[in-house]
C-alpha positions as CSV (number, residue, x, y, z in Angstrom):
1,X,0.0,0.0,0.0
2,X,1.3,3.7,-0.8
3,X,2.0,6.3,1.4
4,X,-0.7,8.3,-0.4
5,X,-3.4,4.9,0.1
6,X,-2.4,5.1,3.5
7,X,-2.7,8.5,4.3
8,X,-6.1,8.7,2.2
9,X,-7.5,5.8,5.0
10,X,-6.9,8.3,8.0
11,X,-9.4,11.3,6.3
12,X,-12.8,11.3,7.0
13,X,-16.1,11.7,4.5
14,X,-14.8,15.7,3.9
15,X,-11.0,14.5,3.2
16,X,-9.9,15.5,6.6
17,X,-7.4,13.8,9.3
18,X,-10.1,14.0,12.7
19,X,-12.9,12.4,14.3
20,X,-16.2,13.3,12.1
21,X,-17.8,15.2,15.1
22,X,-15.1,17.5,15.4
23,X,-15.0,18.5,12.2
24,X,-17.1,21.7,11.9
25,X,-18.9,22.1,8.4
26,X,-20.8,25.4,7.0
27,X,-23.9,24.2,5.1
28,X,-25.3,26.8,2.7
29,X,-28.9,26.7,3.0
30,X,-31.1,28.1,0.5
31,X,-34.2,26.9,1.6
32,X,-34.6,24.4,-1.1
33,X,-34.9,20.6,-1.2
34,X,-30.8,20.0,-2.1
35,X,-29.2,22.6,1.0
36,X,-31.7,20.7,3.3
37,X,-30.5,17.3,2.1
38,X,-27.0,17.8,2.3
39,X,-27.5,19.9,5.9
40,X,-29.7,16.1,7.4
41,X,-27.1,14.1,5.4
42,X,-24.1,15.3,7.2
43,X,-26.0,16.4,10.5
44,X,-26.5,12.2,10.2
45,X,-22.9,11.1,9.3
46,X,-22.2,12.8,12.6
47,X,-20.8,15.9,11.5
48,X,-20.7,19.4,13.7
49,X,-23.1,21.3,11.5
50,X,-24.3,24.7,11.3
51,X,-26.8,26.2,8.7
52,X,-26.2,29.7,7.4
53,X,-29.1,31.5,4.6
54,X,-29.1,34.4,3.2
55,X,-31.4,37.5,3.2
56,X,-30.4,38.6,-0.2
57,X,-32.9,41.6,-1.3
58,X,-35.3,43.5,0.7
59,X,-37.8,41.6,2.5
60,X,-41.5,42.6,1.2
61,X,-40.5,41.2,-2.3
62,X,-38.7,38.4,-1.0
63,X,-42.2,37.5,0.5
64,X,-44.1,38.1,-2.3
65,X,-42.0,36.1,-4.5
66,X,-42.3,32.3,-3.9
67,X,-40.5,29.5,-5.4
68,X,-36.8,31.3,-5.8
69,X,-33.2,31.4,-3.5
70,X,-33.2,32.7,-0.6
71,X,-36.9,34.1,-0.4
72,X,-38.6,35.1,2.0
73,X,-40.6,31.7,2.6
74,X,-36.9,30.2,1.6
75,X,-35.7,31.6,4.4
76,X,-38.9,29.9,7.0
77,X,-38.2,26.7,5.3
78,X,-34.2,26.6,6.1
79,X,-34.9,27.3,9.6
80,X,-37.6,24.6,9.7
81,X,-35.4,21.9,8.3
82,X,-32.7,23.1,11.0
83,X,-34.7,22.5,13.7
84,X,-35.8,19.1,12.7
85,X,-32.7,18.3,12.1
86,X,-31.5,19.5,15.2
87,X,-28.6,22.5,14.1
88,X,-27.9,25.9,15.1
89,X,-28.7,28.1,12.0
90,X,-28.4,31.8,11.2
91,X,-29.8,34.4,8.6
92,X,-27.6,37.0,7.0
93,X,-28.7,40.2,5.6
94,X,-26.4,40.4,2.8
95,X,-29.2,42.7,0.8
96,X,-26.6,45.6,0.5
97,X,-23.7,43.3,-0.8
98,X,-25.7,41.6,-3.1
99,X,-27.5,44.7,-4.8
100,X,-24.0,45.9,-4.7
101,X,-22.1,43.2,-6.4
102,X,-25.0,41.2,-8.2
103,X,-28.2,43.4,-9.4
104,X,-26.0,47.0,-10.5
105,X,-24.1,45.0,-12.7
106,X,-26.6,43.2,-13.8
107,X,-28.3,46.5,-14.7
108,X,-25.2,48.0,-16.1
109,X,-25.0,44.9,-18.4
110,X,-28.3,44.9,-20.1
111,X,-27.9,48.6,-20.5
112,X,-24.2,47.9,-22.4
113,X,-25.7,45.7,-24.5
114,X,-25.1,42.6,-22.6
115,X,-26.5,39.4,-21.7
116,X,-25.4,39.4,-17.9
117,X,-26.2,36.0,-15.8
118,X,-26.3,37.2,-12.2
119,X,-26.4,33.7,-10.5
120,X,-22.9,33.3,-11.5
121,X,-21.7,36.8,-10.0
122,X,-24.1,35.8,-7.0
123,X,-21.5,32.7,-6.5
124,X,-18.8,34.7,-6.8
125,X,-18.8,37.2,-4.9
126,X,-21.5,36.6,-2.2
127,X,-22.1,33.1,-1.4
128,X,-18.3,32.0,-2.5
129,X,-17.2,35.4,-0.9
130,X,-18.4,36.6,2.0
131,X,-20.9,33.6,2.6
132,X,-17.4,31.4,3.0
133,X,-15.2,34.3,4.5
134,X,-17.7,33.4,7.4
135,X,-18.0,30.1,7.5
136,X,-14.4,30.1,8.1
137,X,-14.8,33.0,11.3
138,X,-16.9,30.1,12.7
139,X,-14.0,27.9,13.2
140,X,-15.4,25.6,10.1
141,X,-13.5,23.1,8.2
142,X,-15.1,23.1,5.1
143,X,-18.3,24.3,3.8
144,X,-21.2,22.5,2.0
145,X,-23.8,23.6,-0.5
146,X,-26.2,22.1,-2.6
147,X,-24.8,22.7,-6.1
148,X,-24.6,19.6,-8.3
149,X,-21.2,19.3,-8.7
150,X,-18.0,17.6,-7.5
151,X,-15.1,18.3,-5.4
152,X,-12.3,15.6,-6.6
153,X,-9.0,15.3,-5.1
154,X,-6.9,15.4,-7.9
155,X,-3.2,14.5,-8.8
156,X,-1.6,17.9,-8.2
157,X,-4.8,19.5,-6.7
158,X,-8.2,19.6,-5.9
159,X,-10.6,19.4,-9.5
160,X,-13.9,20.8,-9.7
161,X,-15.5,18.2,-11.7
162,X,-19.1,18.1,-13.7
163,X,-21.9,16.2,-11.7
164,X,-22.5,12.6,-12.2
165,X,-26.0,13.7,-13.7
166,X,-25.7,15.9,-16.8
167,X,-29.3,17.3,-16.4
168,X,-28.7,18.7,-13.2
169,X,-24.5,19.6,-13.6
170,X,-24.2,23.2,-13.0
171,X,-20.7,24.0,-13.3
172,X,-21.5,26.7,-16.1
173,X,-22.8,28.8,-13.1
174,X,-19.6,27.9,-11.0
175,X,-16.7,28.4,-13.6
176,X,-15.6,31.4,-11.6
177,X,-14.6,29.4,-8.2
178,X,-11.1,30.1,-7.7
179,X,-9.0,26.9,-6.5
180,X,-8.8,28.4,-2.9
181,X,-12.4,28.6,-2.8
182,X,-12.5,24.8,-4.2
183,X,-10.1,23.6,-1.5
184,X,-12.9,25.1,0.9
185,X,-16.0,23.4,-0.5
186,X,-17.6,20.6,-0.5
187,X,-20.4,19.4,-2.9
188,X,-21.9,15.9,-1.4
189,X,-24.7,15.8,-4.0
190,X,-22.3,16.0,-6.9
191,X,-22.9,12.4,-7.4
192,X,-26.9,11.9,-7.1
193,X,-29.5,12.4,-9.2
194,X,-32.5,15.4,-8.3
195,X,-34.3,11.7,-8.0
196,X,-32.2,10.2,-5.3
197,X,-31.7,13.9,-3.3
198,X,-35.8,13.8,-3.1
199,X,-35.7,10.2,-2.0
200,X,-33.6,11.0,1.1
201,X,-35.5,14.1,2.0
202,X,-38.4,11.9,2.0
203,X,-36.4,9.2,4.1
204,X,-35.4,12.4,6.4
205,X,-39.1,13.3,6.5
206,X,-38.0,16.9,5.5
207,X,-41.2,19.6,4.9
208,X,-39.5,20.6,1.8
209,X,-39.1,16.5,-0.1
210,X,-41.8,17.9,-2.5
211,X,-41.2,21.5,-2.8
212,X,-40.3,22.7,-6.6
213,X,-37.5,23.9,-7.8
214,X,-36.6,27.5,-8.1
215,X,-36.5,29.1,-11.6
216,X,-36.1,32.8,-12.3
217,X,-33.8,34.9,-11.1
218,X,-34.2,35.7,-7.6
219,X,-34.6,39.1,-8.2
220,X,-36.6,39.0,-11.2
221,X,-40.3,38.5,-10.4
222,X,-41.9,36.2,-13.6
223,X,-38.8,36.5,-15.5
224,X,-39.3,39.9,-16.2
225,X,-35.9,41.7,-15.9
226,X,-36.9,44.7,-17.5
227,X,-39.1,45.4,-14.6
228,X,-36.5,45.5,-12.2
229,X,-33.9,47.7,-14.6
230,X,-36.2,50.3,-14.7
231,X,-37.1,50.3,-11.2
232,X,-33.3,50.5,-10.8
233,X,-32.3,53.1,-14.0
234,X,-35.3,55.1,-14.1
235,X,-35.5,56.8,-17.6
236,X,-32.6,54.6,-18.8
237,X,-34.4,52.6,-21.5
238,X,-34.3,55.3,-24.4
239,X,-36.2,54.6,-27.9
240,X,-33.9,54.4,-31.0
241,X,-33.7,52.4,-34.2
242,X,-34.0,48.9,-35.3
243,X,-31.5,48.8,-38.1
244,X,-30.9,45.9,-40.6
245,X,-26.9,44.9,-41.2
246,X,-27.0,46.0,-44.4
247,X,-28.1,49.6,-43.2
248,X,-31.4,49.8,-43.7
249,X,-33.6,51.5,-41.2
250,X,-36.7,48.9,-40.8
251,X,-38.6,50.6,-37.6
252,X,-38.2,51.9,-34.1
253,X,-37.8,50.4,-30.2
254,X,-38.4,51.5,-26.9
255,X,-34.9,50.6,-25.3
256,X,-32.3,48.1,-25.9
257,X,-32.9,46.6,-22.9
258,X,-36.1,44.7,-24.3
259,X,-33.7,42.7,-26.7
260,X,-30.8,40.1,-26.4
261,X,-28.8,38.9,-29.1
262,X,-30.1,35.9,-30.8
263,X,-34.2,37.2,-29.9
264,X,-36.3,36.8,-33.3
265,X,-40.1,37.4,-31.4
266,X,-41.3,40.8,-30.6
267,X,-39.2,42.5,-33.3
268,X,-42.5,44.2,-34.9
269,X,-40.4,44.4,-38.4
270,X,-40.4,42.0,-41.6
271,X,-38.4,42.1,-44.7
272,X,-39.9,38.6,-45.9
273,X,-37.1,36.2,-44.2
274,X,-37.3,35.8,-40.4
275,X,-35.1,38.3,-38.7
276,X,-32.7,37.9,-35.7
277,X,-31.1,40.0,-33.3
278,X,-27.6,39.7,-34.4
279,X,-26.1,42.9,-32.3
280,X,-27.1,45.9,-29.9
281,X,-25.1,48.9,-30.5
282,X,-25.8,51.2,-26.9
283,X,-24.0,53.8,-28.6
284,X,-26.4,54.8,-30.9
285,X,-29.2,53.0,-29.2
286,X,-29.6,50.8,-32.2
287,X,-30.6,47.0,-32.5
288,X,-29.7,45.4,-35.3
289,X,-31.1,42.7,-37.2
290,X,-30.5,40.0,-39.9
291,X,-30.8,36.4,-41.2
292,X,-29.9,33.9,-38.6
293,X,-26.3,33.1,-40.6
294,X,-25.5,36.2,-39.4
295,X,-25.1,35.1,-35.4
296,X,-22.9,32.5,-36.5
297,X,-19.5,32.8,-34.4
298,X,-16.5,31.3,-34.0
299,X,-13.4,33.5,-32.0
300,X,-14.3,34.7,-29.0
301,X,-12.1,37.2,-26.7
302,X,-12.7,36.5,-23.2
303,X,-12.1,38.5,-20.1
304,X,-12.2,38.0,-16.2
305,X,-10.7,34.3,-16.9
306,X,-10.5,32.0,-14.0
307,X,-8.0,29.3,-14.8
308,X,-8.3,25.7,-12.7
309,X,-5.5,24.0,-14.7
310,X,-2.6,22.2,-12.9
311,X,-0.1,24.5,-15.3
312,X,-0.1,28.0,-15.4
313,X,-2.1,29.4,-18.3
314,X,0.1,31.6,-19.5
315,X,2.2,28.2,-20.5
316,X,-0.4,27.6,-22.9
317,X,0.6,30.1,-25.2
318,X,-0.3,30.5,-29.0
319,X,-0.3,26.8,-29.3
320,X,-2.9,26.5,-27.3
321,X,-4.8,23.5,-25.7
322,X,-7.8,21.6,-27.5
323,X,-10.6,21.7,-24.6
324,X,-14.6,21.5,-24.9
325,X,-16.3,25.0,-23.9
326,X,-20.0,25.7,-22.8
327,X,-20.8,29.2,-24.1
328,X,-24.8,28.5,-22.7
329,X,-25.6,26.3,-19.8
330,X,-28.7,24.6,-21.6
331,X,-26.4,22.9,-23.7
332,X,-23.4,20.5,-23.8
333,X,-19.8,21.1,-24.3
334,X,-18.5,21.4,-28.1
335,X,-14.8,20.9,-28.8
336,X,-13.0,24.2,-29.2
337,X,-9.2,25.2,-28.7
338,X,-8.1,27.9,-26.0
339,X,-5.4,30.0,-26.7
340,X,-3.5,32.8,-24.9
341,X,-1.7,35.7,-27.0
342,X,-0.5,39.0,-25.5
343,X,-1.8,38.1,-21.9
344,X,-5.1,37.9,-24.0
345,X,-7.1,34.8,-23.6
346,X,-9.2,33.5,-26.9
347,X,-11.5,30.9,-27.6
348,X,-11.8,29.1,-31.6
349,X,-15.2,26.9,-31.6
350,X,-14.3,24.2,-34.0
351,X,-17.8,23.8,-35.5
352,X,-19.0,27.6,-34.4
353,X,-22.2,28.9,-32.5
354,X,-24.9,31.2,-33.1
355,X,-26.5,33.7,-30.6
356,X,-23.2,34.1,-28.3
357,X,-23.7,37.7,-26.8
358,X,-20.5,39.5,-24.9
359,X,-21.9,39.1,-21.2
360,X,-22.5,35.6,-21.3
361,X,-19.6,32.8,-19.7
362,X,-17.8,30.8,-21.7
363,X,-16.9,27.6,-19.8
364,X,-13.8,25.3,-20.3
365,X,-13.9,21.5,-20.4
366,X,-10.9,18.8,-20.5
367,X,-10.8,17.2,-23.9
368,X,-12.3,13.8,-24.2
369,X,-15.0,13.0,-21.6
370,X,-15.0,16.6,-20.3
371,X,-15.8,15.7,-16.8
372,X,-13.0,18.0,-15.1
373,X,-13.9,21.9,-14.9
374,X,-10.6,23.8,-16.2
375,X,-12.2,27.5,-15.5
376,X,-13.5,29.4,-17.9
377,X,-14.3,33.6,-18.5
378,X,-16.3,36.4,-19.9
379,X,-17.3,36.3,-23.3
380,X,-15.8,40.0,-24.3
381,X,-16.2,39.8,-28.1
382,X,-17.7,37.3,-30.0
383,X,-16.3,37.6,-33.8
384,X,-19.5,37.0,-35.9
385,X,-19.9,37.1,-39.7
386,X,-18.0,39.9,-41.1
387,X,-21.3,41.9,-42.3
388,X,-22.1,41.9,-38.7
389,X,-18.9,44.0,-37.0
C-alpha cells in the first residue's frame, strides 16, 4: 500500500485527518430541497453542523415572490429543516452586498448591451465570498452547498469536476470558483440524481421533499428583468432604431434593454425572411437585425478568466490547448481550442455557435470525456460574420 493509500485511509467523509464530530462544516442553505438534504445528510454522518441563509434583497418582495433562492418563505423553510434536524442556524442580511455586487451590474450589463447572468456573479462574490469568509470566522473546516457538482482530489490539486448527472451539472454557473475557494468546499450531491436527493428528504421526513425547484432569477419576479432595470435606472431605456446589417432602417424600439442577441419574437419588423437580433449597439441606441447566418461565431475574446489547470495558463501560449467550452448552460460542451496571446485569452469553436452575446460565460472543459472543470471567462467579443462588425 502507498503512502498516499495510506494516508487517504486516515481522512474522514470531507477529506480531513479528525474524528467526524469535530470536524465543523458550514452548510449553505437556501431553503430548497438539495441545502436541506446535504445539511440532514451530514447532520446524520455525525458531523458538527451549522446552517447559514441568506437574506439577499429587501424583504417585502422576497415574500411576495415564492419559489426562488433565498426568499422570504426560503428563508422559513431553512430554519424549519434546521430544527428538525436538530442544528444551530443563522440568517444573514447580505441585501446591501448583493445589490452591490449582483443586481448594478446586472443593470449595467443589459444597458451595455449585454446578456449578464447574475447567478454566477451571485457565487462569486457573495455566497463564494463573504458567505465562505464566514464560514471560516466560525471555526469551520469546510463548507457544504447544494450545487450539483463535485469536489475531486486530484493528482496535483483539488478538480472541480461536472456532476454525475448531466441534467442537473451546474458547473456553467460555478466556472468562476477560484482553487482556494474549491479547496474550501464541498459538494456531497455532486454524485446523485435530483431523484435520489428527493428520496432521502423523503427518508429524512424533510417539509420541503416535495417543494419545486426555483426558476427565475431571484430578483426577477416572472422572469421579467426589464421590470427591475427600470425600477433600478429610471429613464434609462431610451427609444432608438432597429437597423438591418446592411443599413437599412426597418422601424423603431423602446430601449435596448427589451432585446438580447439571438431574440427573433417581438421585433415588430419583416423584410420577408425571419429576422434575428444579431447585435445591440448602446451607442447609438440601435438593435440590429438580420438572417440567422449572421449570429454565427467562431473566435471569441474572453475576459475576467478564471483558470483551474494544474499548469499555469500563461504556459499555454499561442499553441494552445484543445478543450470543450459551454458558451450556454442549456447545452453541452462542443470541442474548441483555448489559446492565450499577448496576456489575451481566446477561444476558436471548432464547428461555431450562433446567438453568443459579450456578457454571457464561456466555460472550459478537459478534452475527451470533459468531466473536469478547467475555469472558464467572460465572453468580451464574439467575432461573428463579417457583415455583422
Amino acid at each position: 500500500m502507498t503512502a498516499t493509500a495510506k494516508s487517504a485511509e486516515n481522512l474522514n467523509g470531507l477529506g480531513f485527518a479528525k474524528p467526524v464530530a469535530e470536524t465543523r462544516v458550514v452548510v449553505a442553505m437556501s431553503g430548497g430541497v438539495d441545502s436541506s438534504v446535504v445539511a440532514a445528510l451530514l447532520k446524520e454522518e455525525g458531523y458538527d453542523v451549522i446552517g447559514i441563509t441568506l437574506q439577499l434583497y429587501d424583504h417585502g418582495a422576497a415574500l411576495a415572490k415564492k419559489g426562488a433562492c433565498c426568499a422570504g418563505q426560503d428563508i422559513h423553510d431553512a430554519r424549519r429543516v434546521a430544527d428538525q434536524i436538530g442544528i444551530p442556524h443563522y440568517v444573514l442580511d447580505y441585501e446591501n452586498r448583493f445589490r452591490d455586487s449582483v443586481m448594478e451590474e446586472f443593470v449595467e450589463g443589459y444597458l451595455a448591451g449585454e446578456t449578464p447572468i447574475p447567478c454566477i456573479r451571485c457565487n462569486e462574490r457573495v455566497k463564494f465570498k463573504d458567505l465562505l469568509a464566514t464560514a471560516k470566522d466560525l471555526g469551520a473546516d469546510c463548507m457544504a452547498t447544494g450545487h450539483y457538482i463535485q469536489h475531486v482530489p486530484g493528482a496535483v490539486k483539488a478538480e472541480l469536476h461536472r456532476a454525475a448527472d448531466p441534467d442537473k451539472d451546474q458547473s456553467y454557473f460555478l466556472f468562476s470558483t477560484t482553487q482556494e475557494q474549491l479547496d474550501f468546499l464541498r459538494f456531497p450531491l455532486g454524485g446523485l440524481t435530483k431523484a435520489e436527493t428527493r428520496g432521502l428528504a423523503e427518508r429524512f421526513g424533510l417539509q420541503v421533499a416535495a417543494k419545486p425547484e426555483s426558476q427565475d432569477i431571484c430578483f426577477v419576479p416572472e422572469g421579467k428583468y426589464t421590470t427591475v432595470i427600470e425600477r433600478l435606472r429610471p429613464g434609462a431605456a431610451e427609444p432608438g432604431e432597429i437597423v438591418h446589417i446592411d443599413g437599412r432602417v426597418l422601424g423603431t424600439h423602446e430601449g435596448i434593454i427589451h432585446y438580447t442577441v439571438g431574440q427573433r419574437r417581438g421585433l415588430k419588423v419583416a423584410v420577408g425572411d425571419p429576422l434575428y437580433v444579431v447585435r445591440l449597439d448602446p451607442a447609438k441606441r440601435a438593435v440590429i437585425v438580420g438572417p440567422r447566418e449572421a449570429l454565427l461565431s467562431r473566435e471569441l475574446d474572453l475576459r475576467e478568466v478564471n483558470w483551474l489547470g494544474d499548469t499555469a495558463l500563461t504556459a499555454l501560449g499561442p499553441e494552445g490547448l484543445d478543450c470543450q467550452v459551454k458558451v450556454r448552460s442549456t447545452r453541452p460542451p462542443m470541442p474548441a481550442r483555448l489559446t492565450v496571446r499577448d496576456g489575451a485569452v481566446h477561444v476558436t469553436l471548432t464547428e461555431g455557435e450562433d446567438g453568443i452575446s459579450p456578457g454571457q460565460a464561456c466555460v472550459f472543459y478537459e478534452a475527451g470525456a470533459g468531466a473536469r472543470v478547467l475555469g472558464g471567462g467572460w465572453i468580451a467579443r464574439a467575432d461573428a460574420a463579417a457583415f455583422n462588425r
